[in-house]
C-alpha positions as a printed NumPy array, in Angstrom:
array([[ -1.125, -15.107,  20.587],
       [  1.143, -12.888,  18.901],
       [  0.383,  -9.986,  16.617],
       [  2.874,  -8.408,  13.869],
       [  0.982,  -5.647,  12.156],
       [  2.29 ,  -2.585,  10.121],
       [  1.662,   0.71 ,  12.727],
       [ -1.443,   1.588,  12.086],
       [ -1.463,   5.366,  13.138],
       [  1.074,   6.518,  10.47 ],
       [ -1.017,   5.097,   7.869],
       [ -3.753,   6.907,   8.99 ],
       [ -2.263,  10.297,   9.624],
       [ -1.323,   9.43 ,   5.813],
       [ -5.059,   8.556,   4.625],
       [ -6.681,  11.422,   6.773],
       [ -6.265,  14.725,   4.183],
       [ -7.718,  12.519,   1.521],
       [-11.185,  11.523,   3.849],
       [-10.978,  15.415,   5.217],
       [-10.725,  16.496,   1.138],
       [-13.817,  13.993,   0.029],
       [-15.738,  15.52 ,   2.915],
       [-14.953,  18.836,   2.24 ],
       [-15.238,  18.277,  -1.374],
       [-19.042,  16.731,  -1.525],
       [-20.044,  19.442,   1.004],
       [-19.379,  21.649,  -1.647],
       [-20.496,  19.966,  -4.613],
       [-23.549,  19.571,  -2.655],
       [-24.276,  23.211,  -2.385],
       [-23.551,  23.564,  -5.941],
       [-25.598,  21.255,  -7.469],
       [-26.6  ,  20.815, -10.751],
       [-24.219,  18.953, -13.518],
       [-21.086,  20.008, -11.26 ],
       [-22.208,  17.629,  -8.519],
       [-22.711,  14.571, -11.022],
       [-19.482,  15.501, -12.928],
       [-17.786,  15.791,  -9.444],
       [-19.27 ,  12.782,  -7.979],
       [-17.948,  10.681, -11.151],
       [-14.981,  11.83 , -10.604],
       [-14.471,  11.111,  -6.973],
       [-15.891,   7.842,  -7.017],
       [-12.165,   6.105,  -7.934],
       [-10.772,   7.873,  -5.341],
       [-13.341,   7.076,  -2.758],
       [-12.77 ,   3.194,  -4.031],
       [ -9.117,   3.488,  -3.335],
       [ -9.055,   5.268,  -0.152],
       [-11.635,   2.423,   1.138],
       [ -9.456,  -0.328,   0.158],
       [ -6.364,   0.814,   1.806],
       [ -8.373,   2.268,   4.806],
       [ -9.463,  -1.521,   4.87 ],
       [ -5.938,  -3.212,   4.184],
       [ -4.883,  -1.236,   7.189],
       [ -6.838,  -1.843,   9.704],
       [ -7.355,  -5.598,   9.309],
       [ -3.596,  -6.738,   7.535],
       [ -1.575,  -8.54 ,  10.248],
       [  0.09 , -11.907,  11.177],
       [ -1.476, -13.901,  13.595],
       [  0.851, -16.757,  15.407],
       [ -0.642, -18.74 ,  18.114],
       [ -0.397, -22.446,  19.382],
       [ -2.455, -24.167,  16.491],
       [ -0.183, -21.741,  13.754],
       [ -0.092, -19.423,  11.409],
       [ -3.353, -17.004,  10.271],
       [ -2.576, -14.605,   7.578],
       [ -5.28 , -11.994,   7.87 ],
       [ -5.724,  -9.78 ,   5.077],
       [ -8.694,  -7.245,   3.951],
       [-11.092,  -9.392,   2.937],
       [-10.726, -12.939,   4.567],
       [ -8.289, -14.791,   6.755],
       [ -5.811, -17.853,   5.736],
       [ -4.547, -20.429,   8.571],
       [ -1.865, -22.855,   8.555],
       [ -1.502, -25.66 ,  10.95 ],
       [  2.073, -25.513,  11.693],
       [  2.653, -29.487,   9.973],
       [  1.073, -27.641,   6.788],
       [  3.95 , -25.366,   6.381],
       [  6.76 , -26.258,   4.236],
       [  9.046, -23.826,   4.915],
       [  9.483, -20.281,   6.521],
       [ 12.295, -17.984,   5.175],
       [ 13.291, -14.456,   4.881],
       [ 13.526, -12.93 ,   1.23 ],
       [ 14.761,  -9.94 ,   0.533],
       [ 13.103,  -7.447,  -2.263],
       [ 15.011,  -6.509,  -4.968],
       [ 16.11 ,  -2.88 ,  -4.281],
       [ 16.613,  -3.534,  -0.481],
       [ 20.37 ,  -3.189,  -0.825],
       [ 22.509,  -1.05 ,  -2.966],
       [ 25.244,  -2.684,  -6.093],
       [ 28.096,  -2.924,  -3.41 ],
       [ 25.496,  -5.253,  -1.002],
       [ 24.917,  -2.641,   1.715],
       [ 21.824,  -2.115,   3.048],
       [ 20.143,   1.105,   1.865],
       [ 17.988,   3.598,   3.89 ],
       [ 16.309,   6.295,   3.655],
       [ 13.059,   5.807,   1.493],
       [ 14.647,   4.132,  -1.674],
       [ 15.34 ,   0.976,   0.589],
       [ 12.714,  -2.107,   0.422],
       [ 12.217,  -4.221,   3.367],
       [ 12.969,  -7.789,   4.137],
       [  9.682, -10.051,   3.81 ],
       [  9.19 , -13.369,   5.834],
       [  7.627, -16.167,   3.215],
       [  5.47 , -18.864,   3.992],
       [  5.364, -21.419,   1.714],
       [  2.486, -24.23 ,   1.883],
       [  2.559, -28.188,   0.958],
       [  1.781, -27.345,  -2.465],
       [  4.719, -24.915,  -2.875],
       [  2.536, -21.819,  -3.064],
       [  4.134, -18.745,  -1.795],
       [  2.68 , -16.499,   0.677],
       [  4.081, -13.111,   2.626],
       [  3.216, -12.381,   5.741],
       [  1.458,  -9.563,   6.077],
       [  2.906,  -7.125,   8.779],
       [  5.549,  -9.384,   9.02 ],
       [  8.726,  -7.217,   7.419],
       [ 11.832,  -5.22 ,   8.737],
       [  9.905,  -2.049,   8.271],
       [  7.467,  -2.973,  10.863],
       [  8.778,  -5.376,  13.586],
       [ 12.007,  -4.158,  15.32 ],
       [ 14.467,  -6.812,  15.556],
       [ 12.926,  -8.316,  12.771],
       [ 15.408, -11.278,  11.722],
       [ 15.659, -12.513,  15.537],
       [ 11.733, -12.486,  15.663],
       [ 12.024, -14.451,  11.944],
       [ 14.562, -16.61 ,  13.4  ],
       [ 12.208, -17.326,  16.341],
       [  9.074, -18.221,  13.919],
       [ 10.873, -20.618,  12.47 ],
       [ 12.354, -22.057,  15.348],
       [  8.934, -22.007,  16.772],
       [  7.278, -23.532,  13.506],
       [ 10.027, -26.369,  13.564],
       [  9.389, -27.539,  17.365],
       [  5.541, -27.635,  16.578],
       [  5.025, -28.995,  13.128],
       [  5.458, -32.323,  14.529],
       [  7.986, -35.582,  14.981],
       [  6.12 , -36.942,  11.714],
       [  6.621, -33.912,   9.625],
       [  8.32 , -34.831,   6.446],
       [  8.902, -32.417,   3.497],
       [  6.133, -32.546,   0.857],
       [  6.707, -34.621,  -1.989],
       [  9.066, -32.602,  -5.051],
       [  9.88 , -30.084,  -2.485],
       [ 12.739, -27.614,  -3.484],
       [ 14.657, -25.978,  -0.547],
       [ 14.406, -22.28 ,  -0.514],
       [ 17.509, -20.504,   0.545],
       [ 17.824, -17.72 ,   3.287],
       [ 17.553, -14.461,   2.026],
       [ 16.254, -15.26 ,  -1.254],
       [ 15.948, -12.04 ,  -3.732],
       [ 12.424, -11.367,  -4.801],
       [ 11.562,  -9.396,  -7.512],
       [  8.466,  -7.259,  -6.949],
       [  6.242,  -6.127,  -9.674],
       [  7.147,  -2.388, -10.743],
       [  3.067,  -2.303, -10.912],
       [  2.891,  -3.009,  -7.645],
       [  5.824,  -1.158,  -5.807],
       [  5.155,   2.112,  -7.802],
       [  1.546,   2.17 ,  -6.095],
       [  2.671,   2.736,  -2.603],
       [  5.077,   5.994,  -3.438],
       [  2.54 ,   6.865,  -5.884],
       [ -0.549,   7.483,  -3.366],
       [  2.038,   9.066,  -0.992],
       [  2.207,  12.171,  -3.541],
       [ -1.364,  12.262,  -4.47 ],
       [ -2.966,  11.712,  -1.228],
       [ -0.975,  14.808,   0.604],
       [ -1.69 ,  16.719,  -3.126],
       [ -5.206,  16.92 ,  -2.911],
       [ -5.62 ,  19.624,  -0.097],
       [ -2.496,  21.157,  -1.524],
       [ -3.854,  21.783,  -5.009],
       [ -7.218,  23.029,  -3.453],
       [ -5.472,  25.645,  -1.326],
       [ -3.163,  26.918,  -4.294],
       [ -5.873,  26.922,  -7.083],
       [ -9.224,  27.917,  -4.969],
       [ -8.059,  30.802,  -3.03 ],
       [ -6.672,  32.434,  -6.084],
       [ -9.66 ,  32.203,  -8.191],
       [-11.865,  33.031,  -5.184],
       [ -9.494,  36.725,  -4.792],
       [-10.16 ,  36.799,  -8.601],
       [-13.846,  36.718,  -7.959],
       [-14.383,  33.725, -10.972],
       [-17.667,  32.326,  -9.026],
       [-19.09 ,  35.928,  -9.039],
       [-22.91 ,  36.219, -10.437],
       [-22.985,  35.566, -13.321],
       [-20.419,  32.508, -12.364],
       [-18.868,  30.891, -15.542],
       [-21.667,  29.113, -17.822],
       [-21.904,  25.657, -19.673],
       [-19.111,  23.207, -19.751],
       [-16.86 ,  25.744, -18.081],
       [-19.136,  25.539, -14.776],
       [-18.081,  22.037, -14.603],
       [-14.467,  22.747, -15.582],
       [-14.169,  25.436, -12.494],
       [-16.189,  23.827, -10.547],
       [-14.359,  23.459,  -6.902],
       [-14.374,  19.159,  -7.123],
       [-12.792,  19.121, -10.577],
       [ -9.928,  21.878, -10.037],
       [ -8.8  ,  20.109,  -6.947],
       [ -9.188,  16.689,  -8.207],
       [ -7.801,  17.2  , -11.813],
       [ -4.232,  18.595, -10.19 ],
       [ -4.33 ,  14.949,  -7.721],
       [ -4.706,  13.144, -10.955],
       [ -1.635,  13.943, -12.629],
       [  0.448,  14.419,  -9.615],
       [ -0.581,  10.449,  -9.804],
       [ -0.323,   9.507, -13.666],
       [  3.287,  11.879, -13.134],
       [  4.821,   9.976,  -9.597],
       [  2.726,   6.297, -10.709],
       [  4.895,   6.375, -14.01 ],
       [  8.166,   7.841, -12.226],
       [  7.854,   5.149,  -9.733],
       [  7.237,   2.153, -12.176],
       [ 10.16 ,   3.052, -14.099],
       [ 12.63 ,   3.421, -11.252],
       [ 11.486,  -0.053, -10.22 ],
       [ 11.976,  -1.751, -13.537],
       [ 15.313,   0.147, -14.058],
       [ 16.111,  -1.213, -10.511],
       [ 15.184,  -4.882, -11.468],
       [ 17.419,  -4.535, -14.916],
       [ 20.088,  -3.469, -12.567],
       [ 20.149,  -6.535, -10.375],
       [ 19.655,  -9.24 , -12.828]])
């Protein structure tokens, strides 16, 4: 059996500040008590949510290719194809993947090459792990899937009935929804220690918690959860929006 997975251990040095921060951060709403913990807790619910899901989407997302065919695994259940229920296997590239002049573009502004997997009934499917991001020589190991995929589907395979040949290298436009999560989190995650260093330690030198401690809606307002979770929130409303609209101007672009 073979495996294609994103690496794993870069994700997680990427989710870790945000589990150390919600640790951190309950701790301390738990020795504070009163309205600031329920406030706080409301507050960090979303983000627990989110962190969960991707937590979840990496550790279980891969490709799984073994003598019976294809199993798309993602967070929550797992898809197989029998290799003569494939209709086709091709690599499409994202819009955004190459620049106006059709060079490739690195650096971070550069989307990856997907491999699609498209069933008898013409539904599309990407397989997950599966990209030129994640699997070094990616279009030989494409190449070899669908070599592979063409030797086992069978000597009775036939193409499903209407089918419409996909062409290599197809351009995909992604959803600026979607693509603007991914460099979203990457700001906001990273931003939540950040903003509690800058903001707590100088309001702690300023001595704001000092007996008497601020009163009323203002506890709640200084409280430590909502000054280092307010900050993460717009660094994500501020890079979410920024990201969205550098996708759709990219889309325009390549129409």
């Amino acid at each position: 059996m073979r495996v294609y997975r994103a690496p794993a251990a870069k994700a997680r040095m990427v989710l870790l500040p945000g589990w150390a921060f919600m640790v951190t951060a309950f701790i301390a709403m738990a020795v504070e008590g009163g309205d600031a913990l329920l406030i706080g807790l409301a507050a960090m619910s979303p983000f627990v949510v989110l962190l969960g899901l991707l937590q979840l989407l990496v550790e279980r997302s891969a490709t799984l290719v073994d003598d019976g065919g294809v199993a798309l695994r993602g967070p929550f259940r797992t898809i197989r194809y029998p290799w003569s229920q494939i209709a086709d296997l091709t690599v499409e590239s994202v819009v955004g993947a190459v620049s106006e002049t059709g060079v490739p573009r690195p650096g971070p502004g550069g989307r990856p090459d997907l491999v699609a997997l498209y069933d008898r009934t013409g539904r599309r499917r990407y397989l997950p792990g599966f990209s030129s991001a994640t699997v070094p020589g990616f279009h030989q190991e494409a190449a070899a899937l669908r070599a592979e995929w063409e030797r086992r589907r069978g000597a009775d395979w036939t193409p499903p009935p209407g089918a419409v040949p996909h062409p290599a290298a197809t351009r995909v436009r992604m959803s600026p929804w979607v693509v603007g999560l991914g460099p979203a989190m990457m700001w906001t995650l990273p931003s939540i220690p950040v903003g509690a260093i800058v903001l707590l330690v100088p309001l702690l030198a300023l001595g704001v918690w000092e007996y008497p401690g601020p009163q009323g809606i203002m506890a709640v307002l200084l409280s430590p959860a909502m000054i280092t979770l307010g900050p993460a929130a717009v660094v994500f409303c501020v890079s979410y929006g920024t990201a969205v609209a550098r996708a759709r101007r990219e889309n325009e672009l390549s129409r």
